[in-house]
Biopython code that builds the backbone (N, CA, C, O; Angstrom):
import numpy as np
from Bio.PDB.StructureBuilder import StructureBuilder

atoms = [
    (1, "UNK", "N", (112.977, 200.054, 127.785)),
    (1, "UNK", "CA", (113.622, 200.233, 126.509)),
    (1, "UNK", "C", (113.623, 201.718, 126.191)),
    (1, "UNK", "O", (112.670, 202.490, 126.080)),
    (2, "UNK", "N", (114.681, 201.886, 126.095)),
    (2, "UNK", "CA", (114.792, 203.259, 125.043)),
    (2, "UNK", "C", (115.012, 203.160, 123.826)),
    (2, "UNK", "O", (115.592, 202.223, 123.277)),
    (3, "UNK", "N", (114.203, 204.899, 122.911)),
    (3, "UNK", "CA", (114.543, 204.612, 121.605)),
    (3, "UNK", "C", (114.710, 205.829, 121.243)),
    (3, "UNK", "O", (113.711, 206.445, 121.616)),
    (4, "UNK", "N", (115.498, 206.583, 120.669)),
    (4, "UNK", "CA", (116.018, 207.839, 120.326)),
    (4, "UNK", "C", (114.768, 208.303, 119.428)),
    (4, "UNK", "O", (114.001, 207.624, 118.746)),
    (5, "UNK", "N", (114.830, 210.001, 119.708)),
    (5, "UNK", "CA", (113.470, 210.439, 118.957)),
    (5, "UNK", "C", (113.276, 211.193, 117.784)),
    (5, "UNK", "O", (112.222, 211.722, 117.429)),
    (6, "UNK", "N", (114.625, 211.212, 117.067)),
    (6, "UNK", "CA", (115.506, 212.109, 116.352)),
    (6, "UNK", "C", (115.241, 211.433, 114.620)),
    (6, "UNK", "O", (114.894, 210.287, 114.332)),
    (7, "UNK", "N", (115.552, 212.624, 113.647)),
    (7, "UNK", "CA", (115.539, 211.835, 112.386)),
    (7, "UNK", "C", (116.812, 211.186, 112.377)),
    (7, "UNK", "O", (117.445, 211.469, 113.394)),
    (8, "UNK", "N", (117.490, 210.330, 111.507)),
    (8, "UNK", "CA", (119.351, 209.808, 111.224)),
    (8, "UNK", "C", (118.881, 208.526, 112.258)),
    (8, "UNK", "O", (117.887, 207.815, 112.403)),
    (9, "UNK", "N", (120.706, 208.743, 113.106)),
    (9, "UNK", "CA", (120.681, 207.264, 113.592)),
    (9, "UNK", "C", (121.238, 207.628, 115.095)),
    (9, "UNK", "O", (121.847, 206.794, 115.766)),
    (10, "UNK", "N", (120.969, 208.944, 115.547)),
    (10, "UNK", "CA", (120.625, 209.455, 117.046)),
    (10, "UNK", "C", (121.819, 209.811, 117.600)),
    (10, "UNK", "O", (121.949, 210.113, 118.787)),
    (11, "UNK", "N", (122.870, 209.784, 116.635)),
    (11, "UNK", "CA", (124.625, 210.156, 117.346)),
    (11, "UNK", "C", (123.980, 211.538, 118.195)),
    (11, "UNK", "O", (123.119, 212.318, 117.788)),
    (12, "UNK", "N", (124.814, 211.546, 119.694)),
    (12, "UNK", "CA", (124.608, 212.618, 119.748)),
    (12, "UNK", "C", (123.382, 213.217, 120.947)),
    (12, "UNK", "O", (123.239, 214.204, 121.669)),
    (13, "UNK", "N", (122.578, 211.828, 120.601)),
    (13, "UNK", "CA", (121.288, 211.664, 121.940)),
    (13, "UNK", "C", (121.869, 211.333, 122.581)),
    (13, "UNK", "O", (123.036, 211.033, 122.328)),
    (14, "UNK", "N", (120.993, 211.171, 124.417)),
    (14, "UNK", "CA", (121.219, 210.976, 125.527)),
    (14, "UNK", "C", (120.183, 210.090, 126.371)),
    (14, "UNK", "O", (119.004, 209.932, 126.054)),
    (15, "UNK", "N", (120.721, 209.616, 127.337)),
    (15, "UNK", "CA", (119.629, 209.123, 128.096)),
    (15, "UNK", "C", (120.333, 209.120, 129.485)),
    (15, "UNK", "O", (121.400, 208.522, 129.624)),
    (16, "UNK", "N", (119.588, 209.955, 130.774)),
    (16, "UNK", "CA", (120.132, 210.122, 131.825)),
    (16, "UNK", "C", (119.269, 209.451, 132.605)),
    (16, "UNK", "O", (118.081, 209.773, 132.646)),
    (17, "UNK", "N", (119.653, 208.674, 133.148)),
    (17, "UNK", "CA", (119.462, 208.077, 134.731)),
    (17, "UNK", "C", (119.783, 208.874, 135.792)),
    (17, "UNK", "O", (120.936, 209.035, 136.193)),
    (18, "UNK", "N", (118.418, 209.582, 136.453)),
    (18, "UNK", "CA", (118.810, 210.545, 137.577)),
    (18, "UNK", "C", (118.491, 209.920, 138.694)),
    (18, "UNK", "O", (117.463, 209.243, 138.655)),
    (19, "UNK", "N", (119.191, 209.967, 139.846)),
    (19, "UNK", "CA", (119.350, 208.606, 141.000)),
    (19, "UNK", "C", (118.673, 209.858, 142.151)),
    (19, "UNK", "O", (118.767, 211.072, 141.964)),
    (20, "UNK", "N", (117.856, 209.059, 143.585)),
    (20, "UNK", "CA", (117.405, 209.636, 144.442)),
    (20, "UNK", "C", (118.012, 210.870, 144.932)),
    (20, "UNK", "O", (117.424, 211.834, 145.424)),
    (21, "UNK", "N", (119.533, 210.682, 144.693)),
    (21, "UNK", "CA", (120.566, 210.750, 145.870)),
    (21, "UNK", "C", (121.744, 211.044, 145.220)),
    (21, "UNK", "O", (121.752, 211.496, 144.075)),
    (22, "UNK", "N", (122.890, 210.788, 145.956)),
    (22, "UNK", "CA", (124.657, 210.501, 145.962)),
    (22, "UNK", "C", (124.542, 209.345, 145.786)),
    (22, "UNK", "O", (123.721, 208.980, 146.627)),
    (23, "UNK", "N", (125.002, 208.102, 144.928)),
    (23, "UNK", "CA", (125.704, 207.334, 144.937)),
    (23, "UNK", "C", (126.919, 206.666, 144.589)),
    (23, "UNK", "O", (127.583, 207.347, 143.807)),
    (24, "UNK", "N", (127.507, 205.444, 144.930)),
    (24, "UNK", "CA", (128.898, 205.328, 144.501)),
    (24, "UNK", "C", (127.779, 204.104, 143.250)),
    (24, "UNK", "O", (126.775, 203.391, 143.268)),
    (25, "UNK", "N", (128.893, 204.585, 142.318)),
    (25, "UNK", "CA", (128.471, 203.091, 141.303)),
    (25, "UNK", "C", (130.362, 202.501, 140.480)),
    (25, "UNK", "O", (131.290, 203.294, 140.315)),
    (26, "UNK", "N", (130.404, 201.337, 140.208)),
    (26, "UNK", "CA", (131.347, 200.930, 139.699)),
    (26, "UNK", "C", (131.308, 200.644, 137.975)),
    (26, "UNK", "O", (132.322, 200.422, 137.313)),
    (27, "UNK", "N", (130.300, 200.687, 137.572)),
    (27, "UNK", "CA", (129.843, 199.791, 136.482)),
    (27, "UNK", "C", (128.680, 199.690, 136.007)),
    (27, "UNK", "O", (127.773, 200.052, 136.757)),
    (28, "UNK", "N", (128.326, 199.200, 134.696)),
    (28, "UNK", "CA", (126.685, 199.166, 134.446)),
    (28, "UNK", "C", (126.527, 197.922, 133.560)),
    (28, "UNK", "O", (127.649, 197.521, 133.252)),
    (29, "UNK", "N", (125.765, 197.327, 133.148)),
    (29, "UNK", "CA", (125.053, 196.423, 132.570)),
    (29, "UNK", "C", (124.285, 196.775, 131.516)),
    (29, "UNK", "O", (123.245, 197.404, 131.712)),
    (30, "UNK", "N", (124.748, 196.368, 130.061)),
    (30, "UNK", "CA", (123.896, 197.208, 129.150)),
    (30, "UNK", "C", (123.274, 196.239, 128.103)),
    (30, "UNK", "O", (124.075, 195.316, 127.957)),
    (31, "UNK", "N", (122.294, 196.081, 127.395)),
    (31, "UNK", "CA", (121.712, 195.655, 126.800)),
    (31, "UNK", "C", (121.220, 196.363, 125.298)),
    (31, "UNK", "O", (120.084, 196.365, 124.825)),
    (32, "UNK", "N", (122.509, 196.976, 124.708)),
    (32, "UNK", "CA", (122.337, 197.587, 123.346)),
    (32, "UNK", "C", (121.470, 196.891, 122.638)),
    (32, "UNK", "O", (121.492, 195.662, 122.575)),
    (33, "UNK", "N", (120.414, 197.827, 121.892)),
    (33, "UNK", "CA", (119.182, 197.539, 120.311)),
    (33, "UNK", "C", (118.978, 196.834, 121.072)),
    (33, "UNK", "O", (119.407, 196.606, 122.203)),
    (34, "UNK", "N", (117.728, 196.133, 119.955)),
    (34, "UNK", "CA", (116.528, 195.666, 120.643)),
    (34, "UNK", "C", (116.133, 194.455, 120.298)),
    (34, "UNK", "O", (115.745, 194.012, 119.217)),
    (35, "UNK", "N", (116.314, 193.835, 121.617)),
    (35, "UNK", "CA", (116.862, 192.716, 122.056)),
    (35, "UNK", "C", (115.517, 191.319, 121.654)),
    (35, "UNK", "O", (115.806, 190.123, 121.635)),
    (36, "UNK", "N", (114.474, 191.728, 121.447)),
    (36, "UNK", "CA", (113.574, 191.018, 121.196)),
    (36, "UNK", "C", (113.608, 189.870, 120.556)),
    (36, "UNK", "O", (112.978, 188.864, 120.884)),
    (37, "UNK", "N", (114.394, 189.987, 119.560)),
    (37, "UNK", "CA", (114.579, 189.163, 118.531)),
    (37, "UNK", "C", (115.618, 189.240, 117.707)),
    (37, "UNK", "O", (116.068, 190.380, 117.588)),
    (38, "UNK", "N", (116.404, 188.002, 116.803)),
    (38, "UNK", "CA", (117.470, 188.235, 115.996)),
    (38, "UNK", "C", (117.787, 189.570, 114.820)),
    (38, "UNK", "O", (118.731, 190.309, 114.543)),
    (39, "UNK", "N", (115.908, 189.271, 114.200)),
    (39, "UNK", "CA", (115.307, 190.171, 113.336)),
    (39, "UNK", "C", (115.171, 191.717, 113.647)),
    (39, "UNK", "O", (115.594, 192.590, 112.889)),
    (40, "UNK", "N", (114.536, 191.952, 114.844)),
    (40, "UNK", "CA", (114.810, 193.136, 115.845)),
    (40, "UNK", "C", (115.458, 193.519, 115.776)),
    (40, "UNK", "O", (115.491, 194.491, 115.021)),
    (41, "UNK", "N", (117.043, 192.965, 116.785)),
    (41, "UNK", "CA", (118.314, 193.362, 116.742)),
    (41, "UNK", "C", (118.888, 193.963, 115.805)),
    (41, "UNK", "O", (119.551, 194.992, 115.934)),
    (42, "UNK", "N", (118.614, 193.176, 114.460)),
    (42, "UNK", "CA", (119.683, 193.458, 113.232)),
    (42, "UNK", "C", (119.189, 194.719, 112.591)),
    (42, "UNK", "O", (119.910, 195.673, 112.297)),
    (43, "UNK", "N", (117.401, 194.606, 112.327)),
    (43, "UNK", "CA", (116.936, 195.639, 111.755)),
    (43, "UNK", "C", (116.756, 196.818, 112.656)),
    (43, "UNK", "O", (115.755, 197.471, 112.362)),
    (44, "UNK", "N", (117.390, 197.243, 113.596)),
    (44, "UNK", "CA", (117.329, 198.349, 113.584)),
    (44, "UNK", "C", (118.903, 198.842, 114.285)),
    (44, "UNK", "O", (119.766, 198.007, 114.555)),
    (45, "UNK", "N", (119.047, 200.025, 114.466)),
    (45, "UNK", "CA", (121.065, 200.635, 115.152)),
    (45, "UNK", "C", (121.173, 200.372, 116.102)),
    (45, "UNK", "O", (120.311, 200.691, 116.920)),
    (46, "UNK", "N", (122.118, 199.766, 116.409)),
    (46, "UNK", "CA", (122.503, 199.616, 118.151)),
    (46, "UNK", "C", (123.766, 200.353, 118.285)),
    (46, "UNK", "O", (124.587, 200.369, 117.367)),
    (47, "UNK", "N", (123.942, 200.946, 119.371)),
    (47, "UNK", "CA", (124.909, 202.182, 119.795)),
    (47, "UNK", "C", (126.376, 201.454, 119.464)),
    (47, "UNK", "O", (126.446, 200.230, 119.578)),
    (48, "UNK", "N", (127.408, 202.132, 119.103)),
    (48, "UNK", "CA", (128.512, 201.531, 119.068)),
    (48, "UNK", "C", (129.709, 202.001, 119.815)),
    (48, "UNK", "O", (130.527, 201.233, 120.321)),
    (49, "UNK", "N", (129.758, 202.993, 119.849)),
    (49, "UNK", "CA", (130.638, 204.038, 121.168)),
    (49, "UNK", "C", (129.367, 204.881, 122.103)),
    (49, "UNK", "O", (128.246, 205.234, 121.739)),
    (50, "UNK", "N", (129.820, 204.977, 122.978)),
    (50, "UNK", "CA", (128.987, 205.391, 123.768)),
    (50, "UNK", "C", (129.702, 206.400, 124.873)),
    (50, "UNK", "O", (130.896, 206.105, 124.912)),
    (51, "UNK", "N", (129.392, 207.504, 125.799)),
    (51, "UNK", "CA", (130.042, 208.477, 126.057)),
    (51, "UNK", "C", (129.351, 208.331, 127.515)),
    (51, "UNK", "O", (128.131, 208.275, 127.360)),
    (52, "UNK", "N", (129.690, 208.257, 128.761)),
    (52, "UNK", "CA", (129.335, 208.163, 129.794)),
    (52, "UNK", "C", (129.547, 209.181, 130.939)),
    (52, "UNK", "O", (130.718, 209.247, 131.311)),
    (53, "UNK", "N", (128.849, 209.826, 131.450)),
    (53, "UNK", "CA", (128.992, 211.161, 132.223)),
    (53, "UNK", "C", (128.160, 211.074, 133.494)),
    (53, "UNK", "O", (127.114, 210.445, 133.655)),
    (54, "UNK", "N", (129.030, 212.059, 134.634)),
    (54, "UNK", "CA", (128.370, 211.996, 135.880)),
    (54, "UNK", "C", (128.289, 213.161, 136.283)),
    (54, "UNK", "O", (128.495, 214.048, 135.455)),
    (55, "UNK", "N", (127.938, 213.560, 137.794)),
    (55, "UNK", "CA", (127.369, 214.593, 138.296)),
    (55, "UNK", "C", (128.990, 215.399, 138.690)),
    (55, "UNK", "O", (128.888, 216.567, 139.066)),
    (56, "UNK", "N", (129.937, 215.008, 138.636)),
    (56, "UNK", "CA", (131.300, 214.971, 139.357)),
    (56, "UNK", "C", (131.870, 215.281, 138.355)),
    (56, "UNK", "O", (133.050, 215.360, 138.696)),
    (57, "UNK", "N", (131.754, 215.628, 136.798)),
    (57, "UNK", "CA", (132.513, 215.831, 136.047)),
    (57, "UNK", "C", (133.346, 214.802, 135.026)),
    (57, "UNK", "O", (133.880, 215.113, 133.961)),
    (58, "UNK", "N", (133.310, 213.782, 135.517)),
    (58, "UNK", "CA", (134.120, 212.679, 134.994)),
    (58, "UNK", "C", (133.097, 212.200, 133.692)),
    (58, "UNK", "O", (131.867, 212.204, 133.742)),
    (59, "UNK", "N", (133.791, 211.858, 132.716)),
    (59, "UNK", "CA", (133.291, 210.884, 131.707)),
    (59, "UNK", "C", (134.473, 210.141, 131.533)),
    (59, "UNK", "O", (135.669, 210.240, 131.807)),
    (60, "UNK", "N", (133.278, 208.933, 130.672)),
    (60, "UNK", "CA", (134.606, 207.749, 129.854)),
    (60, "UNK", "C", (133.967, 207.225, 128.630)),
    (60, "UNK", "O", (132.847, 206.740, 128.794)),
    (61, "UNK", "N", (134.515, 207.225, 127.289)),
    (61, "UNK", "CA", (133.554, 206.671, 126.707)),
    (61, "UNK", "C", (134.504, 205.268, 126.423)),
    (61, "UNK", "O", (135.692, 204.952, 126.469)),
    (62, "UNK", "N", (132.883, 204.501, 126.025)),
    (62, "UNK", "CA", (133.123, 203.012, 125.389)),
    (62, "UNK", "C", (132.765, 202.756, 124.418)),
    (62, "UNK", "O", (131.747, 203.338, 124.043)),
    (63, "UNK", "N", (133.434, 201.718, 123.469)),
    (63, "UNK", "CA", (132.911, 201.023, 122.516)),
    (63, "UNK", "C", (132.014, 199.494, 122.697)),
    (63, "UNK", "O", (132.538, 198.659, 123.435)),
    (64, "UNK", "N", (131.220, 199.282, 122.301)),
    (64, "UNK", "CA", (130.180, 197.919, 123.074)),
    (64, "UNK", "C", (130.541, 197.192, 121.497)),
    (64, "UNK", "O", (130.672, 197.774, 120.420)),
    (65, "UNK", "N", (130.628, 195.959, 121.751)),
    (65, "UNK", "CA", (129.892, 194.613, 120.937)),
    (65, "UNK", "C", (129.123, 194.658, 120.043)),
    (65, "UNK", "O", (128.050, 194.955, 120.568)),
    (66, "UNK", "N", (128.945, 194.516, 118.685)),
    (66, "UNK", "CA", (127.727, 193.954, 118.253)),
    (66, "UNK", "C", (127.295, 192.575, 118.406)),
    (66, "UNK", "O", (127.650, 191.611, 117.728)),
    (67, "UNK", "N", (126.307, 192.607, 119.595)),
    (67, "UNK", "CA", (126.561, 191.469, 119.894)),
    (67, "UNK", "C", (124.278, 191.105, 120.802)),
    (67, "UNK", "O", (123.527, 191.692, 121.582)),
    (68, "UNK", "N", (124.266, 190.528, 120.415)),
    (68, "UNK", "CA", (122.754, 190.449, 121.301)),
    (68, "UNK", "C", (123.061, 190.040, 122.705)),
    (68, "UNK", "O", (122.421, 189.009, 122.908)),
    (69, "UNK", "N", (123.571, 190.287, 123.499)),
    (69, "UNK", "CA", (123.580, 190.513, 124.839)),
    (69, "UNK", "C", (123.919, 190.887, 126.086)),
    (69, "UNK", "O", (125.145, 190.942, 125.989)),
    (70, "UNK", "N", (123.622, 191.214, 127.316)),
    (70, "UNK", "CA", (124.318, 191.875, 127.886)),
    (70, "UNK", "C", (125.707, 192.115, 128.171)),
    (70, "UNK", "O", (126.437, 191.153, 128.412)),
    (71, "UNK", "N", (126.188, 193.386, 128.171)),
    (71, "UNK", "CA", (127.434, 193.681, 128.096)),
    (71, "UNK", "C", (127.852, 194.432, 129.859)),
    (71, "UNK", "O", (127.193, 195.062, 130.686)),
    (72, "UNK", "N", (129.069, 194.008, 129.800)),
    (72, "UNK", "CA", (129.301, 194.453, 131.533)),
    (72, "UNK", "C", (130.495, 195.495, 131.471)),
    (72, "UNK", "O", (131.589, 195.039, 131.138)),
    (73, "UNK", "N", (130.385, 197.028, 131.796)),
    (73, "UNK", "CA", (130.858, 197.762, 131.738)),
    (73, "UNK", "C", (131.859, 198.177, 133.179)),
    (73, "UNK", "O", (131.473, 198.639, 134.253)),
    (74, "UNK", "N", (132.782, 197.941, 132.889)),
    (74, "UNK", "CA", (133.775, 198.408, 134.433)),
    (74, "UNK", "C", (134.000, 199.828, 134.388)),
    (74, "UNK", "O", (134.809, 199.913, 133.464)),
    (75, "UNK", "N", (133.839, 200.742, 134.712)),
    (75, "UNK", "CA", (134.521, 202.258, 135.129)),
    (75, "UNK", "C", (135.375, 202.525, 135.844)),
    (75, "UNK", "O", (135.518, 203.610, 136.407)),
    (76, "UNK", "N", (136.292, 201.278, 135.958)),
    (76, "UNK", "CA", (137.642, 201.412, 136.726)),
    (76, "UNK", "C", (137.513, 201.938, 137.994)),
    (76, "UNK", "O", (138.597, 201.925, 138.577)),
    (77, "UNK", "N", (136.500, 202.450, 138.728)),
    (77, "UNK", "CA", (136.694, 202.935, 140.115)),
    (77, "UNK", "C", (135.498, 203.200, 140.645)),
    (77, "UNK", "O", (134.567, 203.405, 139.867)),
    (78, "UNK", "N", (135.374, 203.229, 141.433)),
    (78, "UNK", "CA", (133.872, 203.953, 142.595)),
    (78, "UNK", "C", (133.423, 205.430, 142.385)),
    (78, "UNK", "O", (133.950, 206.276, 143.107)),
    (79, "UNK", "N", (132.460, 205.836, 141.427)),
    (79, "UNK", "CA", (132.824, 206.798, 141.415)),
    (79, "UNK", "C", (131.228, 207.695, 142.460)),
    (79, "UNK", "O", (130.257, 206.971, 142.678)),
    (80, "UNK", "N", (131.191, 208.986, 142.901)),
    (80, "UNK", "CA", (130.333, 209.070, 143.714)),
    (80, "UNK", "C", (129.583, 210.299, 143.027)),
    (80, "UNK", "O", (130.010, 211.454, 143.024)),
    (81, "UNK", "N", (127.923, 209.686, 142.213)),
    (81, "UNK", "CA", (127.423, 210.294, 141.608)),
    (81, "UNK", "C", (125.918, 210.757, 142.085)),
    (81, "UNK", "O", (125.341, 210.289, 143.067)),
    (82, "UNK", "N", (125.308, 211.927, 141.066)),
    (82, "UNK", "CA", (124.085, 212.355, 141.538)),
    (82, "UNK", "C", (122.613, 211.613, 140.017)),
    (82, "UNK", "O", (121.401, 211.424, 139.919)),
    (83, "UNK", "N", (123.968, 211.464, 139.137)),
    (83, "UNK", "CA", (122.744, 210.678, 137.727)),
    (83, "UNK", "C", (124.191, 209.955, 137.082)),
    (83, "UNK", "O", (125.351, 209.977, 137.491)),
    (84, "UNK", "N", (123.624, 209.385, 136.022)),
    (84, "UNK", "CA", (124.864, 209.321, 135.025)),
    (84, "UNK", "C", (124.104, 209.274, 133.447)),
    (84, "UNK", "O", (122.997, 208.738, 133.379)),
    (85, "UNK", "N", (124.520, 209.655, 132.619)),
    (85, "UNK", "CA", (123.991, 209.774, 131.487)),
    (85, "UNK", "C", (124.448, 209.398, 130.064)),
    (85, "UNK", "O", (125.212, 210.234, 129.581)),
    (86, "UNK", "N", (124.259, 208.692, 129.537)),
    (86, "UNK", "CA", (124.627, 207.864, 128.378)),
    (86, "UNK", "C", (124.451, 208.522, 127.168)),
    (86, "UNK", "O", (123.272, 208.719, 126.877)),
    (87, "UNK", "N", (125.412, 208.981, 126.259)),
    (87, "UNK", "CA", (125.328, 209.401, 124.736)),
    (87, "UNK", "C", (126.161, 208.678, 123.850)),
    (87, "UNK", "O", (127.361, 208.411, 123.926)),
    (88, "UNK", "N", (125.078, 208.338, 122.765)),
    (88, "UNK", "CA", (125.136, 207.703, 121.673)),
    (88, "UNK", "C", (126.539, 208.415, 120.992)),
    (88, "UNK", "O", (126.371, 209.628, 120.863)),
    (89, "UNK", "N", (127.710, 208.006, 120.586)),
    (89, "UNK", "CA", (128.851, 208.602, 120.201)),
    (89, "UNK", "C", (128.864, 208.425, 118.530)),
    (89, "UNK", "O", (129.342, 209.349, 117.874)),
    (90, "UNK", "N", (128.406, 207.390, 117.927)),
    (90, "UNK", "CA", (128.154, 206.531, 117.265)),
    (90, "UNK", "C", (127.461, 204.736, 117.005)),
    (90, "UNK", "O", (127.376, 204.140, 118.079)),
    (91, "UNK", "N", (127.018, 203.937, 115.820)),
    (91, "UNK", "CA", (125.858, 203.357, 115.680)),
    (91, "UNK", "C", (126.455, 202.242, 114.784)),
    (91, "UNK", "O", (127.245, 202.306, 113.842)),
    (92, "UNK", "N", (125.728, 201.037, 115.469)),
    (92, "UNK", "CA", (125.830, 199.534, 114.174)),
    (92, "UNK", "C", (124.466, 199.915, 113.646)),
    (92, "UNK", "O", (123.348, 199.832, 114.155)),
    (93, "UNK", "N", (124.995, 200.467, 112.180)),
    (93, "UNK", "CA", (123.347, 200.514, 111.287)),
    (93, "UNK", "C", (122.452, 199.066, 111.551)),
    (93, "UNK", "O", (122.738, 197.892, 111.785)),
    (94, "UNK", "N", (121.155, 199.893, 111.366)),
    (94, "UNK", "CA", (120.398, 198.823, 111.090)),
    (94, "UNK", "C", (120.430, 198.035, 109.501)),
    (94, "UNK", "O", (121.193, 198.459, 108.633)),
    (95, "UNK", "N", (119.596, 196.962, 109.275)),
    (95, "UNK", "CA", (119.359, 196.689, 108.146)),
    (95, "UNK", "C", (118.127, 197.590, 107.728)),
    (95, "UNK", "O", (118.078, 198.166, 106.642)),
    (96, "UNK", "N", (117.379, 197.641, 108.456)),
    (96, "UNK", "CA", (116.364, 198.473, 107.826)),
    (96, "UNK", "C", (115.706, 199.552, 108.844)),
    (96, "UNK", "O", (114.710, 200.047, 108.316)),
    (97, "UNK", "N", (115.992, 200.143, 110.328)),
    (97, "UNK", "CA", (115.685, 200.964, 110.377)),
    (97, "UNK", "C", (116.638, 201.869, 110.958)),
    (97, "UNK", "O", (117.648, 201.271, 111.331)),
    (98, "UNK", "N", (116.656, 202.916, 111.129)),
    (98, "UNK", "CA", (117.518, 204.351, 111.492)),
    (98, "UNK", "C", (117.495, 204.507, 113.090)),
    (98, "UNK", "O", (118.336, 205.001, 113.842)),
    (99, "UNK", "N", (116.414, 203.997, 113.319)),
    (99, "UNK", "CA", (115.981, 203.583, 114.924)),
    (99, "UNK", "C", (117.419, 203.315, 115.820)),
    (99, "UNK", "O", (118.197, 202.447, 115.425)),
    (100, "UNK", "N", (117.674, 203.986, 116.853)),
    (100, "UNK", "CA", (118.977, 203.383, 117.927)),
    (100, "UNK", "C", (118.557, 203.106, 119.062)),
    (100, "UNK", "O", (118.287, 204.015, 119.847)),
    (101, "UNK", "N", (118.410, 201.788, 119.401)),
    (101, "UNK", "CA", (117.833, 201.462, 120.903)),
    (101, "UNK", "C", (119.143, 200.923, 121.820)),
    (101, "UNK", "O", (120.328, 200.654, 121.622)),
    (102, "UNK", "N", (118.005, 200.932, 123.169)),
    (102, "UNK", "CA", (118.928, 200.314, 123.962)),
    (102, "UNK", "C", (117.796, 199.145, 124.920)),
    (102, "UNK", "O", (116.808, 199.668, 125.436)),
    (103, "UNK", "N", (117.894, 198.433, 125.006)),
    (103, "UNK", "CA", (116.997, 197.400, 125.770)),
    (103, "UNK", "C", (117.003, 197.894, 127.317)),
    (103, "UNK", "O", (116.003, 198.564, 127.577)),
    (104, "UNK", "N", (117.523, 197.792, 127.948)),
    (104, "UNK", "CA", (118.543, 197.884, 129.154)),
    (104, "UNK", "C", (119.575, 198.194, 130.033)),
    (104, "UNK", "O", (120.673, 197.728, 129.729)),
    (105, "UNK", "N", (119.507, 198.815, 130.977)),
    (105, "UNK", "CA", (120.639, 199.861, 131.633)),
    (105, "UNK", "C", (120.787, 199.325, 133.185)),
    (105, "UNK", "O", (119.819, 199.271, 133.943)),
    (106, "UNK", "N", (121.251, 199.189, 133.316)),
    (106, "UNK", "CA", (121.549, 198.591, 134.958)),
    (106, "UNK", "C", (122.990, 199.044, 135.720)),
    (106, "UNK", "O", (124.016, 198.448, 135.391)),
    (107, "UNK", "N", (123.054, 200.175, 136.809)),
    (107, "UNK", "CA", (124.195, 200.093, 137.117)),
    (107, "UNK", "C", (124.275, 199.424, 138.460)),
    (107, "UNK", "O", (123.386, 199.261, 139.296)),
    (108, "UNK", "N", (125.954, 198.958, 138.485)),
    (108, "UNK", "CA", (126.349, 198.397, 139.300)),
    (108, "UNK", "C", (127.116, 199.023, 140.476)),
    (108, "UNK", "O", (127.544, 198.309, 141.383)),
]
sb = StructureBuilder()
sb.init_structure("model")
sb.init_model(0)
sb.init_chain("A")
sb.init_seg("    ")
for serial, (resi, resn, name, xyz) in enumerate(atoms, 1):
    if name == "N":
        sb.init_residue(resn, " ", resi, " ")
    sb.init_atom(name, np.array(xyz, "f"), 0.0, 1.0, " ", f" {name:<3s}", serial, name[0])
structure = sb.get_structure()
């Protein structure tokens, strides 16, 4: 789990996945806020656009679901990277905290 370390609601943070190597990836698997519970989820921000970047120059951003569960991200192509790194673009407020998580990151 990640959780942004910032005062507000973390527009603007990052979280990079730096890989051994070169790889090709197509896609990722994401698990926006925090997934624990209904109560969890709601009370605190889950990312709502999100900005996606690689070692190659390329980004794409997305908008995700408010939604409690995994979401499957296509990047339209193979692309051949050294990390890729995720920024918060904007946020589904919480009910009660400022907190922006992410449960889960998985690329494909």
């Amino acid at each position: 789990m990640t959780i942004e370390g910032v005062s507000g609601y973390g527009e603007g943070e990052s979280v990079t996945l730096t890989l051994d190597g070169s790889y090709i990836v197509s896609g990722m698997k994401i698990n926006a806020g925090y997934q624990k519970s209904l109560t969890s989820y709601y009370d605190n921000s889950r990312p709502k656009k999100i900005k996606v970047s690689f070692s190659n120059g390329k980004s794409l951003t997305y908008t995700l679901t408010d939604a409690m569960e995994k979401q499957t991200i296509d990047f339209g192509s193979e692309i051949e990277t050294k990390y890729v790194k995720i920024e918060i673009v904007s946020v589904y407020k919480g009910n009660k905290y400022k907190d922006t998580l992410i449960s889960e990151i998985k690329l494909t």
